[in-house]
mmCIF file as gemmi writes it, N, C-alpha and C atoms, coordinates in Angstrom:
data_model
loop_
_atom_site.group_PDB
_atom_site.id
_atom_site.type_symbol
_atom_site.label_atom_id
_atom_site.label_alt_id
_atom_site.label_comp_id
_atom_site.label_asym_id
_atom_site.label_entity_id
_atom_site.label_seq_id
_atom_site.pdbx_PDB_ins_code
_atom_site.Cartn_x
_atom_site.Cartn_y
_atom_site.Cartn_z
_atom_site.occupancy
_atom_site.B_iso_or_equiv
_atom_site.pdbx_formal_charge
_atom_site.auth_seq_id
_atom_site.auth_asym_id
_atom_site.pdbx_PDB_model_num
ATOM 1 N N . UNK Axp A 1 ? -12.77 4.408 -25.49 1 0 ? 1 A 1
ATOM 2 C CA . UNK Axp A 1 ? -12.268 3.258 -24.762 1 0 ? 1 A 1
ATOM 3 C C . UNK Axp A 1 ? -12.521 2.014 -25.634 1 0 ? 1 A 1
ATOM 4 N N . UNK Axp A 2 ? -11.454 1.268 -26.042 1 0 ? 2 A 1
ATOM 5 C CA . UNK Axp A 2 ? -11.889 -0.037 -26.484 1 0 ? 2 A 1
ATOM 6 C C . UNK Axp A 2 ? -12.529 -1.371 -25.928 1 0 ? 2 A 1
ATOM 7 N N . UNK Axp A 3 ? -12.29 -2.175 -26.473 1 0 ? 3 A 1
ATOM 8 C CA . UNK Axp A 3 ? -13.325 -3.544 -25.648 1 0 ? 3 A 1
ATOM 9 C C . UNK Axp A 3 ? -12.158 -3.727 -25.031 1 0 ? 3 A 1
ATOM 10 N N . UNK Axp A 4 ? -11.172 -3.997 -25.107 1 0 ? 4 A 1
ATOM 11 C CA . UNK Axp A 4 ? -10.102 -4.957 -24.272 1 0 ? 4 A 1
ATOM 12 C C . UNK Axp A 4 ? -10.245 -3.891 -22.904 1 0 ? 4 A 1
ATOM 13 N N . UNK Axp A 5 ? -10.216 -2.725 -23.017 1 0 ? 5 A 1
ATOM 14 C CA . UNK Axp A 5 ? -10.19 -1.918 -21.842 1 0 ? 5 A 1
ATOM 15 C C . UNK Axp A 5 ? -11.343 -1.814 -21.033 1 0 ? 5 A 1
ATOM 16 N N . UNK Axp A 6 ? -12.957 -2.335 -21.474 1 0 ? 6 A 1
ATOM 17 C CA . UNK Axp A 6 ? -13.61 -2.422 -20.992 1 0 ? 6 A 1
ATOM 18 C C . UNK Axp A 6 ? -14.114 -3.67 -20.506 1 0 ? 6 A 1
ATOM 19 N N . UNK Axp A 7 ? -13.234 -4.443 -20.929 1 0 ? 7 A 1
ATOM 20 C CA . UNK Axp A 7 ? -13.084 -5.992 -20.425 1 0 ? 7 A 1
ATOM 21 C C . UNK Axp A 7 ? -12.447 -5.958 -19.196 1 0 ? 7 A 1
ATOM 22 N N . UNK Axp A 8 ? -11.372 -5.056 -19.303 1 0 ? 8 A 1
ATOM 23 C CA . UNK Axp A 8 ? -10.147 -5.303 -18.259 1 0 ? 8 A 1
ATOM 24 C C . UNK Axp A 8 ? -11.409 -4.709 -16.864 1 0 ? 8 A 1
ATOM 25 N N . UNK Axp A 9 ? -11.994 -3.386 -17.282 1 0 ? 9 A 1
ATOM 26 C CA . UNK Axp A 9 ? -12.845 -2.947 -15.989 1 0 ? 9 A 1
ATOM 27 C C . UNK Axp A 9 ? -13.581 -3.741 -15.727 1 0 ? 9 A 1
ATOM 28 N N . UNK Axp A 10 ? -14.627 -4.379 -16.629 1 0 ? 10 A 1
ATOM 29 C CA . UNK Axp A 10 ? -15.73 -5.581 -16.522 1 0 ? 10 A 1
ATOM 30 C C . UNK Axp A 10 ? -15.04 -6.479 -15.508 1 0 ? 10 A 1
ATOM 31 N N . UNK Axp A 11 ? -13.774 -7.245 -15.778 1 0 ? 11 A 1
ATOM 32 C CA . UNK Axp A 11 ? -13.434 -8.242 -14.817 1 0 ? 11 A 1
ATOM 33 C C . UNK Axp A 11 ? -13.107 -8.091 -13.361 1 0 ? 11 A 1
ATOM 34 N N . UNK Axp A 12 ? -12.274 -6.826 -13.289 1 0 ? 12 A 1
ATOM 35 C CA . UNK Axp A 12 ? -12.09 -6.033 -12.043 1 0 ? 12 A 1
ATOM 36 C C . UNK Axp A 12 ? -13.693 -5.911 -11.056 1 0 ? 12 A 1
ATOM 37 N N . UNK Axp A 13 ? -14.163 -5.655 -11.617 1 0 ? 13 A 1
ATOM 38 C CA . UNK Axp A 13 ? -15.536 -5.483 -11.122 1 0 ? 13 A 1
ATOM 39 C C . UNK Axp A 13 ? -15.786 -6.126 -10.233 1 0 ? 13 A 1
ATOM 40 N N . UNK Axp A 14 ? -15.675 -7.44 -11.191 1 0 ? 14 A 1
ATOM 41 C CA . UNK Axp A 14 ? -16.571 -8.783 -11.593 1 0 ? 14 A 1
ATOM 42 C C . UNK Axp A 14 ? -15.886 -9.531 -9.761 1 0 ? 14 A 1
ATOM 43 N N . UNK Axp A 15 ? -14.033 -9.203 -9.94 1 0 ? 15 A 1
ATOM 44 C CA . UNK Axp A 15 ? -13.304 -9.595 -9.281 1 0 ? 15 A 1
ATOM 45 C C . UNK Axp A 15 ? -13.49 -9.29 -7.812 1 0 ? 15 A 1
ATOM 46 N N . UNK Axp A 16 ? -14.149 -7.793 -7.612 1 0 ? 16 A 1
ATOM 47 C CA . UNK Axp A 16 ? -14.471 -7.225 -6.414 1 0 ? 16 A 1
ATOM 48 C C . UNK Axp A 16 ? -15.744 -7.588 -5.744 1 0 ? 16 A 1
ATOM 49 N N . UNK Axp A 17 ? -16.714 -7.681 -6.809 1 0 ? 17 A 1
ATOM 50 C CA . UNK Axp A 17 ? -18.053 -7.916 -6.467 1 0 ? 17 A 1
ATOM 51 C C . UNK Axp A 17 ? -17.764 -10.003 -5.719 1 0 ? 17 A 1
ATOM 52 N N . UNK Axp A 18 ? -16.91 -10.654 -6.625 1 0 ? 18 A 1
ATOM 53 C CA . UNK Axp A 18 ? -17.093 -12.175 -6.075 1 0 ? 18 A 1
ATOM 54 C C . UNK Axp A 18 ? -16.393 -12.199 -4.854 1 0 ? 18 A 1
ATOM 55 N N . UNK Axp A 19 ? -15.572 -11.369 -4.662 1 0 ? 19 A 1
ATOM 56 C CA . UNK Axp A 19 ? -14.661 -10.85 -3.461 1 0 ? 19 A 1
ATOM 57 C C . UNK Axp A 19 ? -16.033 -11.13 -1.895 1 0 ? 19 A 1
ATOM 58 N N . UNK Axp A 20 ? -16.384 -9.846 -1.955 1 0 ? 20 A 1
ATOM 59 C CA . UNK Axp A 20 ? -17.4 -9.666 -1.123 1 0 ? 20 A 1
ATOM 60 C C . UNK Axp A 20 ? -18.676 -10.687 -1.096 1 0 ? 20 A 1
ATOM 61 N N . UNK Axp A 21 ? -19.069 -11.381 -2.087 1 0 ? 21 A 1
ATOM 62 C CA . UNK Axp A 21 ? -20.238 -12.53 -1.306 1 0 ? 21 A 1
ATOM 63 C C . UNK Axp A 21 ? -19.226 -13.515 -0.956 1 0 ? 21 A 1
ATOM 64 N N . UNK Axp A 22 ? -17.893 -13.634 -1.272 1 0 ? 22 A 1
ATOM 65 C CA . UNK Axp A 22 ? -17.271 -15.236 -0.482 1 0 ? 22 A 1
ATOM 66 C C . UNK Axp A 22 ? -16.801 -14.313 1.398 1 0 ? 22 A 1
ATOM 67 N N . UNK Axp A 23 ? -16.944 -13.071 1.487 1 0 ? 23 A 1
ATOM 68 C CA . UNK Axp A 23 ? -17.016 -12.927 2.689 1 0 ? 23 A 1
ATOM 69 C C . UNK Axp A 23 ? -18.109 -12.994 3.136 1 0 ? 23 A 1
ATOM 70 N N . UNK Axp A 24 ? -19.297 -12.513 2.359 1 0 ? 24 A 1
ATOM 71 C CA . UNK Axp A 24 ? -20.771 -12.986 3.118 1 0 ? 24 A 1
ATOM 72 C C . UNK Axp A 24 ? -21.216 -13.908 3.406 1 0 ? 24 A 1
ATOM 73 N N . UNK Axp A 25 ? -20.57 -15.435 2.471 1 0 ? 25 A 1
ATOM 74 C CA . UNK Axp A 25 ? -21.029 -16.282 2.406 1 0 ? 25 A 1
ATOM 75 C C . UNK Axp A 25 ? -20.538 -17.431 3.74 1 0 ? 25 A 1
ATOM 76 N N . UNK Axp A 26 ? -18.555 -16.776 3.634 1 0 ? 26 A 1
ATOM 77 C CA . UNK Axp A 26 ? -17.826 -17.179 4.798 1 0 ? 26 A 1
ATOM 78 C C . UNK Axp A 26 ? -19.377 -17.227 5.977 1 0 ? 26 A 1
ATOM 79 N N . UNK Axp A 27 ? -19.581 -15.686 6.315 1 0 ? 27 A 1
ATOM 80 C CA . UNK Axp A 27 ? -20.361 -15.071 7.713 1 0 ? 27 A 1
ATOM 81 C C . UNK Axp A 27 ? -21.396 -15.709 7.686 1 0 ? 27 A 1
ATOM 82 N N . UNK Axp A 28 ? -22.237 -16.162 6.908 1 0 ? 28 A 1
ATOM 83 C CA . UNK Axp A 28 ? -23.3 -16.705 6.854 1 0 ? 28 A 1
ATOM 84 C C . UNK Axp A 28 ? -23.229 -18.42 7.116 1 0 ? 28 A 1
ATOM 85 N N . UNK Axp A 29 ? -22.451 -18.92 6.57 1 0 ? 29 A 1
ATOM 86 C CA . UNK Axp A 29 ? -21.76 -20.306 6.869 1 0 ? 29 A 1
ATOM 87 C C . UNK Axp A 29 ? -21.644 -20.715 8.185 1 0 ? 29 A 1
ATOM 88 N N . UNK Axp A 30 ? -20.876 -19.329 9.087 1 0 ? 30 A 1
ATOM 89 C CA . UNK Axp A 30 ? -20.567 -19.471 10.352 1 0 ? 30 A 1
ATOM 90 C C . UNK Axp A 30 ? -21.932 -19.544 11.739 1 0 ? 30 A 1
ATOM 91 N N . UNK Axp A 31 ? -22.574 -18.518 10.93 1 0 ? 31 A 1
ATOM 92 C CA . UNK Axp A 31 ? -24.336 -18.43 11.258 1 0 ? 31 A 1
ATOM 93 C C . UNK Axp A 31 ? -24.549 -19.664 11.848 1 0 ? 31 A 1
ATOM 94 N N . UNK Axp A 32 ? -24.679 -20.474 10.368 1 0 ? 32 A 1
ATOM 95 C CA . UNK Axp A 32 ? -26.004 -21.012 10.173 1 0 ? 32 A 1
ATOM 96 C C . UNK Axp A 32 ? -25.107 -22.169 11.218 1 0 ? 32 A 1
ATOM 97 N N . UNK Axp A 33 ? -23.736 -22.91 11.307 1 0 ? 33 A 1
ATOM 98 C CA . UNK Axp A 33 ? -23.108 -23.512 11.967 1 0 ? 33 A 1
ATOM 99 C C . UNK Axp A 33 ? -23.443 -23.123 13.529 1 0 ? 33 A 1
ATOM 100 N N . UNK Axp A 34 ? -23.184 -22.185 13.865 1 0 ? 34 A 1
ATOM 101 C CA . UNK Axp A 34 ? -23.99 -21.418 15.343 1 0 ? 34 A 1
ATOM 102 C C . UNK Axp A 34 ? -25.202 -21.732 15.581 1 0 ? 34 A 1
ATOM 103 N N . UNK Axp A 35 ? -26.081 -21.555 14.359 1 0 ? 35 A 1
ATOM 104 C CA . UNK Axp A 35 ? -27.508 -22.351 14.773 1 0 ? 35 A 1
ATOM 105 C C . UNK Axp A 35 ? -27.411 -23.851 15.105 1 0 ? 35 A 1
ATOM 106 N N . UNK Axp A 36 ? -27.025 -24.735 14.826 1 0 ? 36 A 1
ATOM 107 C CA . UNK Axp A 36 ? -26.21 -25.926 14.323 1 0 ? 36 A 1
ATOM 108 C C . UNK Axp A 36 ? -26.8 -26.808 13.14 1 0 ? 36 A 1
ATOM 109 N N . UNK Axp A 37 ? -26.82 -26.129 12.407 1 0 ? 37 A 1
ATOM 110 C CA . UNK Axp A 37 ? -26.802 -26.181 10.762 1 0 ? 37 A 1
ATOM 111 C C . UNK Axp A 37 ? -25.66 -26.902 9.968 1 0 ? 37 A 1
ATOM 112 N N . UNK Axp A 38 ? -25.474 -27.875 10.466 1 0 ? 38 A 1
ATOM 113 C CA . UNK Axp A 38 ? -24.505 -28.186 9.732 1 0 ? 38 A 1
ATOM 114 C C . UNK Axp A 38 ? -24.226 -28.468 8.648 1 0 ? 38 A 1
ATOM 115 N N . UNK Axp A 39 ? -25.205 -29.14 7.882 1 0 ? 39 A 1
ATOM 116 C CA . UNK Axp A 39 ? -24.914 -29.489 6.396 1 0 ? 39 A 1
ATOM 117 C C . UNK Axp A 39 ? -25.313 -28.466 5.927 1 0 ? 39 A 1
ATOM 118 N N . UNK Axp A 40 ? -26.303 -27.649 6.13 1 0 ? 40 A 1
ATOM 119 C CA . UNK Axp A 40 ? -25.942 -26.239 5.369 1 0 ? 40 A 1
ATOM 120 C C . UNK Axp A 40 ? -25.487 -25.347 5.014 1 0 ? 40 A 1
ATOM 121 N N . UNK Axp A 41 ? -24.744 -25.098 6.65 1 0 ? 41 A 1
ATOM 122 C CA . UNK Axp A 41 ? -22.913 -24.78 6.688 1 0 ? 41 A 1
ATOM 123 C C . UNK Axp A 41 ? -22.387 -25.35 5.871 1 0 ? 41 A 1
ATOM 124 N N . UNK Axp A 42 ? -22.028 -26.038 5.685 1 0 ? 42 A 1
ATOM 125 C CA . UNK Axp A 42 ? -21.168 -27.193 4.725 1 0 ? 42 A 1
ATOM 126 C C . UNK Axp A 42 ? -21.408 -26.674 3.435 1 0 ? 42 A 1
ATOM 127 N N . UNK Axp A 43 ? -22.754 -26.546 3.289 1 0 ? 43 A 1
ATOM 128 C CA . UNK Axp A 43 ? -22.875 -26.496 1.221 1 0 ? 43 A 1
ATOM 129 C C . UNK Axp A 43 ? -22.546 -24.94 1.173 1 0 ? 43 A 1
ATOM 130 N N . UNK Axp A 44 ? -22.707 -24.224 2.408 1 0 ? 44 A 1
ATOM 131 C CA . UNK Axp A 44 ? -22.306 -22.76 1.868 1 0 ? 44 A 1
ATOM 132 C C . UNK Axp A 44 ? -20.658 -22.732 2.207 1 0 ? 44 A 1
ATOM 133 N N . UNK Axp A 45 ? -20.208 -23.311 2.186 1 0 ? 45 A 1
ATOM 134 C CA . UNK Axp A 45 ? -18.873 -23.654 2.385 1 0 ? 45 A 1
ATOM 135 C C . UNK Axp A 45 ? -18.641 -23.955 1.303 1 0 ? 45 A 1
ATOM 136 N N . UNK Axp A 46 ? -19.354 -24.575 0.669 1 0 ? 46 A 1
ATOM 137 C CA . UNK Axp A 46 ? -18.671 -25.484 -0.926 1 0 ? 46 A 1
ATOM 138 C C . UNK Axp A 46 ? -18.915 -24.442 -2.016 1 0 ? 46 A 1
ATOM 139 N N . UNK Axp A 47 ? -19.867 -23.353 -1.833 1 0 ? 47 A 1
ATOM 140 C CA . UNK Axp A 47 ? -19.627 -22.452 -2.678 1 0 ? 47 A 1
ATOM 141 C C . UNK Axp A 47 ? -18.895 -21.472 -2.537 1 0 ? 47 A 1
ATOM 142 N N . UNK Axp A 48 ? -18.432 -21.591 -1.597 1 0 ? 48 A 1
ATOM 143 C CA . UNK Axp A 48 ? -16.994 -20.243 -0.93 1 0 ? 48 A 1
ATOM 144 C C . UNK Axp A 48 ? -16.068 -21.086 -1.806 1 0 ? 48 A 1
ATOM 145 N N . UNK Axp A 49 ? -16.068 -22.229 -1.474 1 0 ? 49 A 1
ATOM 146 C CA . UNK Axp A 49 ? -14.709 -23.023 -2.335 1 0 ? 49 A 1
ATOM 147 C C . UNK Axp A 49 ? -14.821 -22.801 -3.972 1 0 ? 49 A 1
ATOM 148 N N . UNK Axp A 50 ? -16.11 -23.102 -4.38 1 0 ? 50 A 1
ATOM 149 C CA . UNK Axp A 50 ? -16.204 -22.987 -5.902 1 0 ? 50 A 1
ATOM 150 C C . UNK Axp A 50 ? -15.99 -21.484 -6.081 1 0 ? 50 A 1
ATOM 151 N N . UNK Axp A 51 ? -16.713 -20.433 -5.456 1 0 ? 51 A 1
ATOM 152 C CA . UNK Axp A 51 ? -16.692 -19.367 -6.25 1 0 ? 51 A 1
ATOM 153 C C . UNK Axp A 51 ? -15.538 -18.849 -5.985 1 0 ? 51 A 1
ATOM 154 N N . UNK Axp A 52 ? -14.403 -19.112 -4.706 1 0 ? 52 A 1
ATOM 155 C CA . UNK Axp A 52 ? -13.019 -19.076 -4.75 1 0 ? 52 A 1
ATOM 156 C C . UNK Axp A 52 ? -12.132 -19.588 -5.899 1 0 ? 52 A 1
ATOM 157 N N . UNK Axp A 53 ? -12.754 -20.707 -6.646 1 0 ? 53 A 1
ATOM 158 C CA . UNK Axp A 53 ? -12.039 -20.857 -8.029 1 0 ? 53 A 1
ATOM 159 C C . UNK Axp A 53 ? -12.021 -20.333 -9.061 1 0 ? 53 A 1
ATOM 160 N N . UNK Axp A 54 ? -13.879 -19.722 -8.983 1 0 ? 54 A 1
ATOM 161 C CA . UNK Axp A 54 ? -14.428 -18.624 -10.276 1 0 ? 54 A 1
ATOM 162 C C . UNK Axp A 54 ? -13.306 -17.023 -9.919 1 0 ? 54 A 1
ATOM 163 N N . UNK Axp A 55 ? -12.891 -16.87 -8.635 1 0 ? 55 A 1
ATOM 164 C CA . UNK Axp A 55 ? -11.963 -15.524 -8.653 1 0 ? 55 A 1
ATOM 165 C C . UNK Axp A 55 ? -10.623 -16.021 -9.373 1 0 ? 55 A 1
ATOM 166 N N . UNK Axp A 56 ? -9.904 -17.393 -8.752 1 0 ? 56 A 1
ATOM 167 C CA . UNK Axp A 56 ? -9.002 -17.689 -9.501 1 0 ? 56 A 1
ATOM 168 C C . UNK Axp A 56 ? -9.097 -17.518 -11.228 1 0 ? 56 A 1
ATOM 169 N N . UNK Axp A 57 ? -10.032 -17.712 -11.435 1 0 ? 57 A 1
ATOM 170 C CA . UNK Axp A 57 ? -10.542 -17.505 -12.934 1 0 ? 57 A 1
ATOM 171 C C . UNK Axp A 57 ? -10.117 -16.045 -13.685 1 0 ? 57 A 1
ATOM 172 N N . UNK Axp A 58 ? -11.179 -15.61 -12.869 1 0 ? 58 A 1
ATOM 173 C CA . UNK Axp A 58 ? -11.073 -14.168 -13.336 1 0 ? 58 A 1
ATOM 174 C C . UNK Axp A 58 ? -9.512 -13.124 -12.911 1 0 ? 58 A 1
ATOM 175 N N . UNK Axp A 59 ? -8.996 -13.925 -12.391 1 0 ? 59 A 1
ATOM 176 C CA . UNK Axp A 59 ? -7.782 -13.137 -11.693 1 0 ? 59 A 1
ATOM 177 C C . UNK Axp A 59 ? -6.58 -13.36 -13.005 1 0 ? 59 A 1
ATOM 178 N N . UNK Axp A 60 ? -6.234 -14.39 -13.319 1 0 ? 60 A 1
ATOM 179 C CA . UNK Axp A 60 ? -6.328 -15.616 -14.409 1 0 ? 60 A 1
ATOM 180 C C . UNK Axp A 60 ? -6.508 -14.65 -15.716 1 0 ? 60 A 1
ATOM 181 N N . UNK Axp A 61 ? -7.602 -14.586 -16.086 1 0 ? 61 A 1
ATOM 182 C CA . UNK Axp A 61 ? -7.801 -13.928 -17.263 1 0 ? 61 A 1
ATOM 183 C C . UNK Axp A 61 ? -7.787 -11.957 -17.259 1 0 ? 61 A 1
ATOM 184 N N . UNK Axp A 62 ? -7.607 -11.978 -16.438 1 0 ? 62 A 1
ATOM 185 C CA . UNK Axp A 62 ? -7.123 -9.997 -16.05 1 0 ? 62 A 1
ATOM 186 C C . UNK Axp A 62 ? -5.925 -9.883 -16.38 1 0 ? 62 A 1
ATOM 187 N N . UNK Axp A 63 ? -5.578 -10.655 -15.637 1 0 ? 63 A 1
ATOM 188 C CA . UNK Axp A 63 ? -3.668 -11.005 -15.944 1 0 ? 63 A 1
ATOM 189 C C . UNK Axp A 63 ? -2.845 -10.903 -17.396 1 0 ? 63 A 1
ATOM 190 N N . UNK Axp A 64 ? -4.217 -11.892 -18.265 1 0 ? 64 A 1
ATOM 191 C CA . UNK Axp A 64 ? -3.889 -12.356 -19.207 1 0 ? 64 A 1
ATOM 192 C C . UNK Axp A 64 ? -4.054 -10.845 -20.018 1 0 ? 64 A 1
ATOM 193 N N . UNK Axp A 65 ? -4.882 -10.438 -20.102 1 0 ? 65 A 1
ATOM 194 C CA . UNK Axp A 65 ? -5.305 -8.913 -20.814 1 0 ? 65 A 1
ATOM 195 C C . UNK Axp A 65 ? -4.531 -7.88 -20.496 1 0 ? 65 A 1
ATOM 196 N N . UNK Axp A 66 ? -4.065 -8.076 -18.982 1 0 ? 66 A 1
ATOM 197 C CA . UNK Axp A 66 ? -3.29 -6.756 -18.611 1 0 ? 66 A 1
ATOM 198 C C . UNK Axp A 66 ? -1.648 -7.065 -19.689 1 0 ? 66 A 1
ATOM 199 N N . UNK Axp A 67 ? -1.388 -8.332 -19.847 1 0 ? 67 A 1
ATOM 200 C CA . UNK Axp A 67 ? -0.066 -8.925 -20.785 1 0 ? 67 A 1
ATOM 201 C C . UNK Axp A 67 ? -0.462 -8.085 -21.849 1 0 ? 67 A 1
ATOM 202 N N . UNK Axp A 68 ? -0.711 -8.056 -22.742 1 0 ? 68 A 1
ATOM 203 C CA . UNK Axp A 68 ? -1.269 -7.876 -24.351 1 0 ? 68 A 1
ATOM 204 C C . UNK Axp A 68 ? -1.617 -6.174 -24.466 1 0 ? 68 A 1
């Protein structure tokens, strides 16, 4: 197997694994809001948003490898 092919799995991974904490993080957000947590809700909100950009990323550069 070459690197580009073990890149392509590396990112997939990478893609599934960030998948699942922005749903944990969603559930946990909602939590801590239920407790009435709000600004903490909030900042775990802002990393659902950021690490929603880090998938755009990686989705982004899979793409790019799966081209080539």
């Amino acid at each position: 197997m070459d690197f580009l092919e073990k890149a392509r799995i590396r990112i997939t991974h990478w893609i599934s694994h960030n998948d699942h904490h922005l749903e944990e993080y969603e559930l946990f957000a909602e939590q801590l809001e239920d407790a009435g947590r709000l600004v903490a809700a909030e900042q775990i909100r802002e990393i659902v948003r950021l690490n929603a950009r880090c998938g755009d990323c990686l989705r982004t550069a899979l793409r790019d490898l799966q081209n080539h």
